[in-house]
N, C-alpha and C positions, 0 to 999 in steps of 0.2 A: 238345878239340873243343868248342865253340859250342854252345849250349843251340838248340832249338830255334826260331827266329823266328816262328809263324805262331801267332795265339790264337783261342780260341772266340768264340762272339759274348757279348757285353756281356749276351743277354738271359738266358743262362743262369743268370745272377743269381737272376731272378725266379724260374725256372723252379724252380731249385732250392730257394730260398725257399718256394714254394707247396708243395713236397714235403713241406718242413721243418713247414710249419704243417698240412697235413694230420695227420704224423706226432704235432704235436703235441695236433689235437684228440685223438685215438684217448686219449691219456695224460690230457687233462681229461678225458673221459667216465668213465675210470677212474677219475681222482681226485674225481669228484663222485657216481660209485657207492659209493664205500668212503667219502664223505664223509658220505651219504644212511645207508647201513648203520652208519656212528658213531653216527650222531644217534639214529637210531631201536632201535637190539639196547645204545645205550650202549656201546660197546667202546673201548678206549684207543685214545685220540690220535693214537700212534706211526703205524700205518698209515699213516693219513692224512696225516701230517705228511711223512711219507720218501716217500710217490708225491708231493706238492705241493712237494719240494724236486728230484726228479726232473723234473717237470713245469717248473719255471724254469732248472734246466740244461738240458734238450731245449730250449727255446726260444732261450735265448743261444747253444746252441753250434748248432743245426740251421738258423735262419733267419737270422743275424747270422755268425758263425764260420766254420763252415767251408764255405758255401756261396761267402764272400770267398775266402777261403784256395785251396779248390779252382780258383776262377777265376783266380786267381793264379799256380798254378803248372801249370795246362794247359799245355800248347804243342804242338805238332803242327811236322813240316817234311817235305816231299814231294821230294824230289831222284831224280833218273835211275836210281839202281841203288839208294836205300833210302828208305825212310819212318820217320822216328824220330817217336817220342812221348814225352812226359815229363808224369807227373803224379804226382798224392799230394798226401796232406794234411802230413805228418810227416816224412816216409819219402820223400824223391822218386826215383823210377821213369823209368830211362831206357829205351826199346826199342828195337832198329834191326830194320826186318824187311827183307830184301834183297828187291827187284823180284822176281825167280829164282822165291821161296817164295811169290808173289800167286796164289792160283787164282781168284777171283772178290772183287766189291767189292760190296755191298750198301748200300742208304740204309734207312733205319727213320723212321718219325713217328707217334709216338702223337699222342693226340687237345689235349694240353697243346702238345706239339710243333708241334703244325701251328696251334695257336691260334696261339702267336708266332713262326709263319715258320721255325720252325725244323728240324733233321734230325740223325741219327746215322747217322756211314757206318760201316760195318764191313767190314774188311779180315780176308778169312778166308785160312789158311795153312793145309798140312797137320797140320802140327799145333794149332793152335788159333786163334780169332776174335780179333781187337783191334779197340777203337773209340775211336773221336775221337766226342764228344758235343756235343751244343748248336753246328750249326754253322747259318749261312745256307742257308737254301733255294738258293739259287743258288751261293754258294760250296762247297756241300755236292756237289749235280750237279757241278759242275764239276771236284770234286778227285775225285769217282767217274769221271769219265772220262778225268781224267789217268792217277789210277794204274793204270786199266782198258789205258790204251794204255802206260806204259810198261811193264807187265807184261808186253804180248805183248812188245813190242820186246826185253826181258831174256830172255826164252821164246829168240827167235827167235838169240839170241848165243849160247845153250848147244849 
């Protein structure tokens, strides 16, 4: 079978990225608390040195790595009787959920999200929620109410 055709948008780059750098301040405040507390109690280096090596790994891999990566291997595809999704950093994650198991389809937009136009639909099942992230405001509607209508029409076949 075909991986799936259809990708996120491009901005989830950033999006992601700006996550990454949040994360990363949180780790300098650390590392310039324990850097503040060397200087001043005198205490060995080590601390200091192992959050400040921590702190340039979280940077290459959070805002550079694998927020490419992730974008890379999204992919979403929306067909009559299933919706597959494939993603992962490492590890790639196929899913199919059959039309049949749709009960409702949700959109989400935090406040970062909706700076860049963007949305997360979530496709909930009895058993459990999936999401496709980082999509267009408008492609995002739109595949909320495709799979809204082909759900019923699978409904209606059972």
């Amino acid at each position: 079978m075909n991986e799936p055709t259809q990708r996120i948008s491009i901005r989830a780059l950033t999006l992601w990225r700006i996550h990454g750098v949040i994360n990363a301040a949180v780790v300098a405040l650390a590392a310039i608390g324990i850097g503040l507390l060397t200087y001043f109690f005198e205490w060995s280096m080590w601390p200091f040195i192992i959050i400040s090596i921590i702190l340039a790994l979280e940077i290459i891999l959070y805002i550079f790595v694998i927020p490419t990566l992730r974008w890379k291997r999204w992919r979403y595809e929306v067909r009559e009787q299933e919706i597959e999704l494939q993603y992962g950093l490492f590890i790639i994650k196929r899913t199919l959920v059959p039309m049949v198991r749709v009960q409702h389809v949700d959109s989400e937009q935090g406040p970062l999200l909706r700076k860049y136009r963007l949305a997360t639909i979530s496709i909930s099942t009895a058993a459990t929620t999936h999401k496709v992230p980082a999509l267009d405001e408008v492609e995002a509607e739109e595949l909320r109410h495709s799979i809204s209508s082909l759900a019923r029409v699978a409904e209606e076949d059972v």
